[in-house]
ZATORRO-49181 format. One record per atom (N, C-alpha, C): residue number from 1; z, y, x. Coordinates in steps of 0.001 Angstrom, whole numbers, always signed. Example, Ala and Ser with C-alpha at 12.3 -4.5 7.8 and 13.67 -1.06 7.14 Angstrom:
- 1|+7800|-5690|+13190
- 1|+7800|-4500|+12300
- 1|+7800|-3300|+13200
- 2|+7080|-2250|+12850
- 2|+7140|-1060|+13670
- 2|+7870|+30|+12900
END
This chain:
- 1|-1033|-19037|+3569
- 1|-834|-20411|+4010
- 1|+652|-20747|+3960
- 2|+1156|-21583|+3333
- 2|+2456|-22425|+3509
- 2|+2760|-23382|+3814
- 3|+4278|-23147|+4473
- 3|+4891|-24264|+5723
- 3|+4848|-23328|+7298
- 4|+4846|-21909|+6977
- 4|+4786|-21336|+8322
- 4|+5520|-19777|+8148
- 5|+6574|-19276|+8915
- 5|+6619|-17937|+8420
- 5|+6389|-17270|+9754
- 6|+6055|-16073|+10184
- 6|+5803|-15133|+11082
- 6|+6637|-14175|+11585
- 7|+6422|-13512|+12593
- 7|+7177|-11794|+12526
- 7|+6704|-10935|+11513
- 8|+5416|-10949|+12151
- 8|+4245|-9618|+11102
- 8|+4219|-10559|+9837
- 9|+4165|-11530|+9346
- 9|+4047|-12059|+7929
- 9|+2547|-12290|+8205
- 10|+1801|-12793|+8749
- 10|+316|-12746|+9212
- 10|-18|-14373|+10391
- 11|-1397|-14676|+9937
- 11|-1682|-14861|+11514
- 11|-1271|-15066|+12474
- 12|-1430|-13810|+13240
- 12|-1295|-13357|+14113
- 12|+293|-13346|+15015
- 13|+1219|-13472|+14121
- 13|+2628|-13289|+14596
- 13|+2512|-14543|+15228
- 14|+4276|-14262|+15836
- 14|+5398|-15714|+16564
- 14|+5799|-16322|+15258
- 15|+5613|-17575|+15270
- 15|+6372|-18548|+14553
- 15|+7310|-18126|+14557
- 16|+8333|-17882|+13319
- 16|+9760|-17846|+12978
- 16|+10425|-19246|+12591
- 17|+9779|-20058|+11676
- 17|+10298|-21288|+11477
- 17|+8825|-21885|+10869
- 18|+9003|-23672|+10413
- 18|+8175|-24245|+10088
- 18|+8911|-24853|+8887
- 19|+8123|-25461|+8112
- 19|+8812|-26378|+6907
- 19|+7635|-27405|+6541
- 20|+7984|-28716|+5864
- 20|+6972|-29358|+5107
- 20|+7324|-29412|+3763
- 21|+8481|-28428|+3029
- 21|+7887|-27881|+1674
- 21|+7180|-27233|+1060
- 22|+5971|-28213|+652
- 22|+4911|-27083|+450
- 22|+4777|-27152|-1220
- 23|+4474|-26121|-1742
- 23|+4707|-26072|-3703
- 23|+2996|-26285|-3980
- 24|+3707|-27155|-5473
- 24|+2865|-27578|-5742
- 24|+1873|-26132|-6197
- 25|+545|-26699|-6920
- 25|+262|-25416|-7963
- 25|+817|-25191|-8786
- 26|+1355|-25743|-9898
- 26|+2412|-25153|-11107
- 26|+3307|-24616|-10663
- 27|+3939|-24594|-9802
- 27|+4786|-24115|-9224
- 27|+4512|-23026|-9143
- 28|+3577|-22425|-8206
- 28|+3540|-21483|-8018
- 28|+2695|-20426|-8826
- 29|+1815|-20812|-10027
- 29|+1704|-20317|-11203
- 29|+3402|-19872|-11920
- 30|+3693|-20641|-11906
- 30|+4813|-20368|-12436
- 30|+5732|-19535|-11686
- 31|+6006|-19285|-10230
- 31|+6536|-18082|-9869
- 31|+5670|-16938|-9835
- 32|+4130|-16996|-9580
- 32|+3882|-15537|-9964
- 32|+4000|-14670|-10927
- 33|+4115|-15685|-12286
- 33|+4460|-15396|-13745
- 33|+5713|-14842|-13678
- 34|+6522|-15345|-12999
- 34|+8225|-15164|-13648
- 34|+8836|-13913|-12025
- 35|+7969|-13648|-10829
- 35|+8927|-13046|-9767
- 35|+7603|-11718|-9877
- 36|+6067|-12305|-9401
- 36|+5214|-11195|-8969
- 36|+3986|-10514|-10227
- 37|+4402|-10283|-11148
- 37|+4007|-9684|-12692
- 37|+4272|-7748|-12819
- 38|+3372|-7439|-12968
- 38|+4247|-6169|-13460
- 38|+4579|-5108|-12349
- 39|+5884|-4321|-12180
- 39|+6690|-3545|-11264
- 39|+7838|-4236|-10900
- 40|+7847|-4608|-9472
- 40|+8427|-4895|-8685
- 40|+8699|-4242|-7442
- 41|+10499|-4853|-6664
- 41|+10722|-4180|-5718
- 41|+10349|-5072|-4702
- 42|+9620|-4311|-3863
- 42|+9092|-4970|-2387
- 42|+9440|-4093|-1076
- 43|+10105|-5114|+39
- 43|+10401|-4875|+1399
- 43|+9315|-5048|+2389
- 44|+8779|-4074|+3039
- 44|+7829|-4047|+3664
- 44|+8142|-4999|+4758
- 45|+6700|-5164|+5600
- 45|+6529|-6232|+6681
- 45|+7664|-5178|+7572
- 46|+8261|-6075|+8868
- 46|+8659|-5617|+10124
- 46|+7654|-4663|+10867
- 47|+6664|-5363|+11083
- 47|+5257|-4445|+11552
- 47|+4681|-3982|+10649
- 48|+4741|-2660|+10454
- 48|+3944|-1857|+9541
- 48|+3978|-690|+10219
- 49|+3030|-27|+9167
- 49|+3064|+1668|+10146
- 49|+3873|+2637|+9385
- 50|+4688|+2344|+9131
- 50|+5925|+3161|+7927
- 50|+6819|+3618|+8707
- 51|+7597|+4850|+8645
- 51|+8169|+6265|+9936
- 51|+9578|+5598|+9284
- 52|+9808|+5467|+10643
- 52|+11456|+5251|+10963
- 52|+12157|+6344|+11738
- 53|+12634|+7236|+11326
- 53|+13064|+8370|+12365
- 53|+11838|+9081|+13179
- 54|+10858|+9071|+12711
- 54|+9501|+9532|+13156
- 54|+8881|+8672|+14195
- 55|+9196|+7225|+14470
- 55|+8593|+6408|+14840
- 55|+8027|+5251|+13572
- 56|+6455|+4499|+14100
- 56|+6286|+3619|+13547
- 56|+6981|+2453|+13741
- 57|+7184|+1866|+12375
- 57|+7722|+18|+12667
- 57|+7695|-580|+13520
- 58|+6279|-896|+13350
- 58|+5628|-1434|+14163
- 58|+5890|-1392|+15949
- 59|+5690|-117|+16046
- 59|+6304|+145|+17534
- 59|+7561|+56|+18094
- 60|+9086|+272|+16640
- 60|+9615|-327|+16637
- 60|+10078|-1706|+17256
- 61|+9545|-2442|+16319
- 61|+9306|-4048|+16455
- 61|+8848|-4659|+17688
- 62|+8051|-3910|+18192
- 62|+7210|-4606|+19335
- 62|+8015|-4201|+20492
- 63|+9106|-3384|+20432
- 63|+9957|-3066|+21531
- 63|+11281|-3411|+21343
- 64|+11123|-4376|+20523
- 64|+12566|-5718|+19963
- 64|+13338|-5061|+19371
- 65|+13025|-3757|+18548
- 65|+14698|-3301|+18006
- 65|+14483|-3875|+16951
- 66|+15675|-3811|+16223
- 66|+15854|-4030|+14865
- 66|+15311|-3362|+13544
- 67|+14493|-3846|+13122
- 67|+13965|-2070|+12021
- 67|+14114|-2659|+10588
- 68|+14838|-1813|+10239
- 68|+15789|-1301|+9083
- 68|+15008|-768|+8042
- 69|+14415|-1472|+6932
- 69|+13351|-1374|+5979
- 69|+13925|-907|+4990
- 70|+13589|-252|+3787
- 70|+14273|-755|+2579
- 70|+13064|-600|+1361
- 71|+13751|-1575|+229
- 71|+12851|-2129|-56
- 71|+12110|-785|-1311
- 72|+10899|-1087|-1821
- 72|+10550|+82|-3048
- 72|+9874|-337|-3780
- 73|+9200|+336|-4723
- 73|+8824|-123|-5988
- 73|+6958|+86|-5861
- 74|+6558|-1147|-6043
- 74|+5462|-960|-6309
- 74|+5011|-2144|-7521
- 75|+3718|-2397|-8282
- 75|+3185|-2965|-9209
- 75|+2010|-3554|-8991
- 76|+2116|-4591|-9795
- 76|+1452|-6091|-10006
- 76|+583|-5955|-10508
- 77|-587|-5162|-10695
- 77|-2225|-5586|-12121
- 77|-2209|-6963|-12605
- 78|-2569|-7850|-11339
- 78|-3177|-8675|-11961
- 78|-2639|-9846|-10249
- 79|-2634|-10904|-10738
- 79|-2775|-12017|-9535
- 79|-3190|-13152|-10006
- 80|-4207|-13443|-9282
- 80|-4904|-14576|-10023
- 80|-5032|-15575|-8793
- 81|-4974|-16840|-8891
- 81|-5300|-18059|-7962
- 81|-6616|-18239|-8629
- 82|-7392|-17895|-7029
- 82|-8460|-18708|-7058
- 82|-8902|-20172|-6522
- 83|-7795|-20434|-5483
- 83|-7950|-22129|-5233
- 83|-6925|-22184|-4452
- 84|-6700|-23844|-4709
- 84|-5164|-24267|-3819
- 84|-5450|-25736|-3654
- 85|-5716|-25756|-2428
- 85|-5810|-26723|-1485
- 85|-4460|-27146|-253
- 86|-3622|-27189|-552
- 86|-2167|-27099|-48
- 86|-2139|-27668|+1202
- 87|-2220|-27183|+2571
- 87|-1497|-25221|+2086
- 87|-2010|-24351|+2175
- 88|-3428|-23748|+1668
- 88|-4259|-22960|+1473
- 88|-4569|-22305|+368
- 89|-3609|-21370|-119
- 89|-3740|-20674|-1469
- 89|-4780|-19690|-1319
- 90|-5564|-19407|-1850
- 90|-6668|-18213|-2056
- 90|-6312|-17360|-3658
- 91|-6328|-16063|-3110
- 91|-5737|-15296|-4391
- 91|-6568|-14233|-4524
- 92|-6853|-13757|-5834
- 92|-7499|-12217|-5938
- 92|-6183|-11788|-6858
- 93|-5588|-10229|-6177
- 93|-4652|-9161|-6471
- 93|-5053|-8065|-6532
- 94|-4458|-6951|-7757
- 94|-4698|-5879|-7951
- 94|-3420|-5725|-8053
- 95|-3105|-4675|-6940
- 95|-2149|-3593|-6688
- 95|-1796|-2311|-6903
- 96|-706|-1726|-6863
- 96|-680|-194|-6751
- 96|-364|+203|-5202
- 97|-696|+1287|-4952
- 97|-976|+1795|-3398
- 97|+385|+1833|-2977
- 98|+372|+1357|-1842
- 98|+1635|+1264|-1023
- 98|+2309|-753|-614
- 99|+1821|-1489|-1510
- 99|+1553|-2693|-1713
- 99|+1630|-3407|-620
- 100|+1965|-4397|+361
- 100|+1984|-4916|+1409
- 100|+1659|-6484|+729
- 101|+406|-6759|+1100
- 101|-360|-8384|+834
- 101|+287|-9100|+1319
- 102|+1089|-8907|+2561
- 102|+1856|-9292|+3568
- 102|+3389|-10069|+2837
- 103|+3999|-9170|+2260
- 103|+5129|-9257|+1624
- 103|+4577|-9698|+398
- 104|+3923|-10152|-389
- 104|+3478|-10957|-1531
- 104|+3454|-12227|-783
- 105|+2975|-12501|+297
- 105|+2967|-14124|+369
- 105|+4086|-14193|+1196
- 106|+5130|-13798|+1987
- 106|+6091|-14181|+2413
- 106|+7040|-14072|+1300
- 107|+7102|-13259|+281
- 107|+7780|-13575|-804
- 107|+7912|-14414|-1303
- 108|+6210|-15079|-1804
- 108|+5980|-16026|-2789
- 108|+6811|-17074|-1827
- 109|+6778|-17831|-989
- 109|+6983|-18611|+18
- 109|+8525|-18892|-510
- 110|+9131|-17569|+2
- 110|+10117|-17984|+65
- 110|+11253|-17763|-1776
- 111|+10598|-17485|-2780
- 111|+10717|-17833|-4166
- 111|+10582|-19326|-4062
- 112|+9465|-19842|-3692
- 112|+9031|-21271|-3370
- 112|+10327|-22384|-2700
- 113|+11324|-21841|-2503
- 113|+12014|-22908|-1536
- 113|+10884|-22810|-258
- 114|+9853|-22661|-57
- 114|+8941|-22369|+946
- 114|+8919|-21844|+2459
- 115|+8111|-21371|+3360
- 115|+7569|-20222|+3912
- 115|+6164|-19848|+3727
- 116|+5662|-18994|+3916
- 116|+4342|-18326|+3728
- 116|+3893|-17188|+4281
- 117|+2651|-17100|+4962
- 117|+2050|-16075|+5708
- 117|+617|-15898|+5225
- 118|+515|-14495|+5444
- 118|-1040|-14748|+5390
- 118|-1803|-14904|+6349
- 119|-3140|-15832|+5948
- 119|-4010|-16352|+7104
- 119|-5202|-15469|+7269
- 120|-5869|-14413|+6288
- 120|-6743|-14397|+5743
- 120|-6855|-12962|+4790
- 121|-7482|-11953|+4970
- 121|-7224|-10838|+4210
- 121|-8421|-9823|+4207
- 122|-8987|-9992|+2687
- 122|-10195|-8788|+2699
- 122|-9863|-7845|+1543
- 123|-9691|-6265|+1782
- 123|-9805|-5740|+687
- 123|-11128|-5437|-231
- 124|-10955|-5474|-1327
- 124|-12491|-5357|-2189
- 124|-12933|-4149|-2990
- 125|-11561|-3876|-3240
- 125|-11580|-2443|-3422
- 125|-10686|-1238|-3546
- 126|-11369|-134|-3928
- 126|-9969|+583|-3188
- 126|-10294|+2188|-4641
- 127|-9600|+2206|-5746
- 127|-9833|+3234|-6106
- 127|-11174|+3052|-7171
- 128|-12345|+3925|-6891
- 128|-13258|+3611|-7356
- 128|-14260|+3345|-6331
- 129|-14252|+2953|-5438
- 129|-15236|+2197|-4472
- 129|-14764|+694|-4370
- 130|-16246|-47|-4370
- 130|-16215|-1370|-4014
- 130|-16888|-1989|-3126
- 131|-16416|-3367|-2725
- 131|-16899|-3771|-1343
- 131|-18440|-4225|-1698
- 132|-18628|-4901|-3229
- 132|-19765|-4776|-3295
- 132|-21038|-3542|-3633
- 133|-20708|-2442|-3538
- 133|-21210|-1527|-3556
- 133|-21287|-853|-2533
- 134|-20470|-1161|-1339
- 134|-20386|-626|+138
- 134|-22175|-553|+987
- 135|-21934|+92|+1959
- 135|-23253|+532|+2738
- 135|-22755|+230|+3921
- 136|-23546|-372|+4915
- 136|-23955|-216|+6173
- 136|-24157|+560|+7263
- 137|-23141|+1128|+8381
- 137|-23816|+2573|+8732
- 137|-25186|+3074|+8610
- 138|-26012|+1492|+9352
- 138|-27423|+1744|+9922
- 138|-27888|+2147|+8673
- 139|-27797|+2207|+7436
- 139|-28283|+2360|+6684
- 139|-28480|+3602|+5715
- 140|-26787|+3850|+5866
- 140|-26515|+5004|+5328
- 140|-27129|+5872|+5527
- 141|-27397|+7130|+4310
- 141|-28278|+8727|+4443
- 141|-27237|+9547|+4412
- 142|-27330|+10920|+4631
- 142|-26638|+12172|+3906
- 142|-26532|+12141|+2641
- 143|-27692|+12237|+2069
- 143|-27568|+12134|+605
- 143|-26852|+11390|+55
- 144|-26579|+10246|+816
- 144|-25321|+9509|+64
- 144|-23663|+10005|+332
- 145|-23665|+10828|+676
- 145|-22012|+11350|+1126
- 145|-21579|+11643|+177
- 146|-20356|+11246|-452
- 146|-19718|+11950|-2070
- 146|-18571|+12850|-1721
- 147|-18347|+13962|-1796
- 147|-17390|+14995|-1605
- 147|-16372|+14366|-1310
- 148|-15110|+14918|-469
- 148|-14203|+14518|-740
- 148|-13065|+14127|-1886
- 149|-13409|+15548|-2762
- 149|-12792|+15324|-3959
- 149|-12769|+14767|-5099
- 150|-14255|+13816|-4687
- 150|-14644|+12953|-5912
- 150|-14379|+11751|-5470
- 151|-14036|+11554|-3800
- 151|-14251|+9989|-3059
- 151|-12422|+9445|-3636
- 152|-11494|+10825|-3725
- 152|-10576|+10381|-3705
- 152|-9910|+10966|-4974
- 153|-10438|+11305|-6154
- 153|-9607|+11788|-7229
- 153|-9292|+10242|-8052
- 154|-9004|+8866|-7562
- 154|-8257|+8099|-8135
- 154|-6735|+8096|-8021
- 155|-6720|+8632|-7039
- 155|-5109|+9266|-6141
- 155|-4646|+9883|-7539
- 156|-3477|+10149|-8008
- 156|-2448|+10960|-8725
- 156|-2591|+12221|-8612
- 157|-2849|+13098|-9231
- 157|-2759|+15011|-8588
- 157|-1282|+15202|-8884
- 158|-1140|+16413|-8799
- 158|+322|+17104|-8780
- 158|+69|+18968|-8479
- 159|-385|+19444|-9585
- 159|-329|+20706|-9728
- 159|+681|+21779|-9156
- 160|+367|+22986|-8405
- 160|+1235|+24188|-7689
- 160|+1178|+25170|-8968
- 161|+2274|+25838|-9054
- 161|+2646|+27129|-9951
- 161|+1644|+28090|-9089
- 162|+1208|+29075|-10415
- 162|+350|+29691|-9511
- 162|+1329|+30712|-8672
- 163|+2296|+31317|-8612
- 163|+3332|+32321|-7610
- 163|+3316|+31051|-6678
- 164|+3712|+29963|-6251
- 164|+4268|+29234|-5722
- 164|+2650|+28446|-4036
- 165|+1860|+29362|-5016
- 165|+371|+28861|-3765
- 165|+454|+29447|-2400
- 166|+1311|+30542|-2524
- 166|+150|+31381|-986
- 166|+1684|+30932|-466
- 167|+2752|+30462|-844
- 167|+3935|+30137|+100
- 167|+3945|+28933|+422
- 168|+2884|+27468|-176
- 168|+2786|+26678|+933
- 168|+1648|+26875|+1134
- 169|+624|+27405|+1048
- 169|-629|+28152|+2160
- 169|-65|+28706|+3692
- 170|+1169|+29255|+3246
- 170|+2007|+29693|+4439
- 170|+3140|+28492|+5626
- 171|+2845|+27246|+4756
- 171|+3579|+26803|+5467
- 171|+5335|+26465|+4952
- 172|+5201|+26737|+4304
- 172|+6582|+26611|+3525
- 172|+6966|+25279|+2816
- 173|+8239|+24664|+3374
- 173|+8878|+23238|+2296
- 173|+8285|+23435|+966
- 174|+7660|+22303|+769
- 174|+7569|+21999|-840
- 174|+9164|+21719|-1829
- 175|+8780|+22553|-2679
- 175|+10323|+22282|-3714
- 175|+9791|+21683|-4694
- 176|+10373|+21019|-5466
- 176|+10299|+20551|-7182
- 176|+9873|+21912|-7721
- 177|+10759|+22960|-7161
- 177|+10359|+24237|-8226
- 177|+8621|+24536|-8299
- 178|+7930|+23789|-7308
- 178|+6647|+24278|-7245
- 178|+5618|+23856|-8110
- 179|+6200|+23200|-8518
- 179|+4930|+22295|-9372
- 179|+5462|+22394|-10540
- 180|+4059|+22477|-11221
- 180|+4157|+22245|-12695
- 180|+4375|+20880|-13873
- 181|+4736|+20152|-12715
- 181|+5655|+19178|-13173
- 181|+7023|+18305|-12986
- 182|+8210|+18268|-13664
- 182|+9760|+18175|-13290
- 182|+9606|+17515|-12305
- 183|+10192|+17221|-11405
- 183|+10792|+16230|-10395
- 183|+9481|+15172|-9726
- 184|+8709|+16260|-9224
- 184|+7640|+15696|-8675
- 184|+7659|+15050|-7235
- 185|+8302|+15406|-6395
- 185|+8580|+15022|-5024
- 185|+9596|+13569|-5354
- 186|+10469|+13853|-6365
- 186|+11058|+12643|-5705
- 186|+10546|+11325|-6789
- 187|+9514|+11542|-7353
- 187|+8981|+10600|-7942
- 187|+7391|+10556|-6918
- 188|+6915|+10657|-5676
- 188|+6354|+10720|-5179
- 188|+6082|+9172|-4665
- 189|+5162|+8438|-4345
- 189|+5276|+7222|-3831
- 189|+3609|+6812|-3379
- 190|+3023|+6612|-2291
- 190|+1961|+6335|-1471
- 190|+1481|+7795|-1008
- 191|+222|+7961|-1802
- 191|-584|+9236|-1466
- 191|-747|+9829|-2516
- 192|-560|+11172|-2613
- 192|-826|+11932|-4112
- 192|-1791|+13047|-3724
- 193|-2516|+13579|-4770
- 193|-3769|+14968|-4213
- 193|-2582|+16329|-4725
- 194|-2835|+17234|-4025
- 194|-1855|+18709|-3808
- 194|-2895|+19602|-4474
- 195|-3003|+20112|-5828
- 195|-3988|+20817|-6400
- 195|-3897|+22080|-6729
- 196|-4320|+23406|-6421
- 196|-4243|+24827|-6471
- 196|-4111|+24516|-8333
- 197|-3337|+26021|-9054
- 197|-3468|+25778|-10268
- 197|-4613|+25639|-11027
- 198|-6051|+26447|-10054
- 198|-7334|+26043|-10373
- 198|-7855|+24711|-10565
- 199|-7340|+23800|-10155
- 199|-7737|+22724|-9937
- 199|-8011|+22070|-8494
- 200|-8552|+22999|-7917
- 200|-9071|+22891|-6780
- 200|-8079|+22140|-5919
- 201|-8624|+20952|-5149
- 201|-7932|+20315|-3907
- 201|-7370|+21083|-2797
- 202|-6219|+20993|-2682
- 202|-5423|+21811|-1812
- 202|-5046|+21079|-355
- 203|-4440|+20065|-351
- 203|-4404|+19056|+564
- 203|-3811|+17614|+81
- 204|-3328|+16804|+855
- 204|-3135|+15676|+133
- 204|-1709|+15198|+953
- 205|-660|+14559|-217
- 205|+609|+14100|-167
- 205|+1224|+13324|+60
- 206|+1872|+13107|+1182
- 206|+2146|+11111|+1583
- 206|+3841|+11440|+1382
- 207|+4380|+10664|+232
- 207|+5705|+10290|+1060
- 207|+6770|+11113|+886
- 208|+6622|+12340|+375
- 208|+7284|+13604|+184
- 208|+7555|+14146|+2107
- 209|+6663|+13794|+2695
- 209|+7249|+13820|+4516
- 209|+6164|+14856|+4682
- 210|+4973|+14888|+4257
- 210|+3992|+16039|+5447
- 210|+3157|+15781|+3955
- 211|+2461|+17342|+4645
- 211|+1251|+17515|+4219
- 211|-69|+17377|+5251
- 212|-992|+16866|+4665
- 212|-2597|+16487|+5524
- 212|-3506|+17748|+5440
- 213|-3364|+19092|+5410
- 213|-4605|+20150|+5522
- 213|-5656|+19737|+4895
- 214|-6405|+20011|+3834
- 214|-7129|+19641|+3245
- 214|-8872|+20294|+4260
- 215|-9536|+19481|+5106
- 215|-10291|+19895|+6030
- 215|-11848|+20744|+5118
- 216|-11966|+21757|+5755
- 216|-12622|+22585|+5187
- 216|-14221|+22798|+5861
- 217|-15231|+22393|+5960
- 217|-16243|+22310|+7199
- 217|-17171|+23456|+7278
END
């Protein structure tokens, strides 16, 4: 929605300011074309759940400090307007993981001469699951449970040397030297899968910050 900006970039926030510049549609065809296309750098919301000194933003924020973002790289698939009723833009976006919907419309906004928040937010899909293919608890069986390693092999892998396994089995810093591919940590960005040289799922990678134990039942 534009003519409104937020704290959280949402809803839900405090009014930050108001405006009655609101863009037309060409307009803003025309900035998604020329600012939100492709790989771009994006500054996350104030409220988010992203580790600041091992606190969240968010908690941050809500206890008035100042939180100190910076901005990173994520990518554009696709953005399409599906209707604009001004000031009611409706959009379908395909992202890469890490993506803040949030910071796409306070962006666009303010590319716009604008402000902009979002009013309104459903994800549809995520990987290879879709919302129209989704189930119902009440409904759901066992038989429908898909492994873990198949629910989530859209994620990126990142292969271990085989010498290099039983020392983070043990607990040990991940190095670049470990993987069988150059400069894997610091090209790291959302969630990546941690794979024995077998293949096999080892645990999974956020951030170059922690590893998640890959749960074993």
């Amino acid at each position: 929605t534009f003519g409104r900006s937020t704290d959280t970039d949402d809803l839900t926030g405090t009014t930050l300011q108001t405006t009655t510049r609101i863009p037309e549609k060409e307009a803003i065809e025309e900035a998604i074309q020329s600012h939100f296309t492709g790989a771009i750098s994006q500054l996350p919301p104030q409220y988010s759940a992203l580790k600041i000194d091992g606190q969240r933003a968010y908690a941050l924020a809500r206890q008035g400090e100042k939180v100190e973002l910076k901005t990173r790289p994520v990518t554009i698939f696709d953005y399409q307007i599906l209707d604009y009723a001004p000031t009611a833009l409706k959009v379908s976006v395909t992202v890469s993981s890490g993506t803040y919907i949030r910071s796409l419309a306070r962006d666009l906004g303010t590319v716009l001469s604008s402000l902009a928040h979002v009013s309104a937010l459903c994800r549809t899909a995520i990987g290879s699951f879709s919302l129209t293919d989704a189930h119902e608890l009440k409904t759901f069986t066992p038989q429908e449970i898909i492994p873990l390693d198949e629910a989530i092999n859209f994620l990126p892998s990142h292969t271990l040397k085989k010498d290099c396994l039983s020392l983070v089995q043990n607990g040990h810093p991940l190095k670049d030297s470990f993987f069988t591919e150059p400069e894997t940590l610091k090209n790291l960005v959302g969630y990546s899968l941690l794979r024995e040289p077998s293949g096999k799922l080892l645990s999974i990678l956020e951030n170059q910050t922690y590893i998640i134990p890959h749960y074993q039942p």
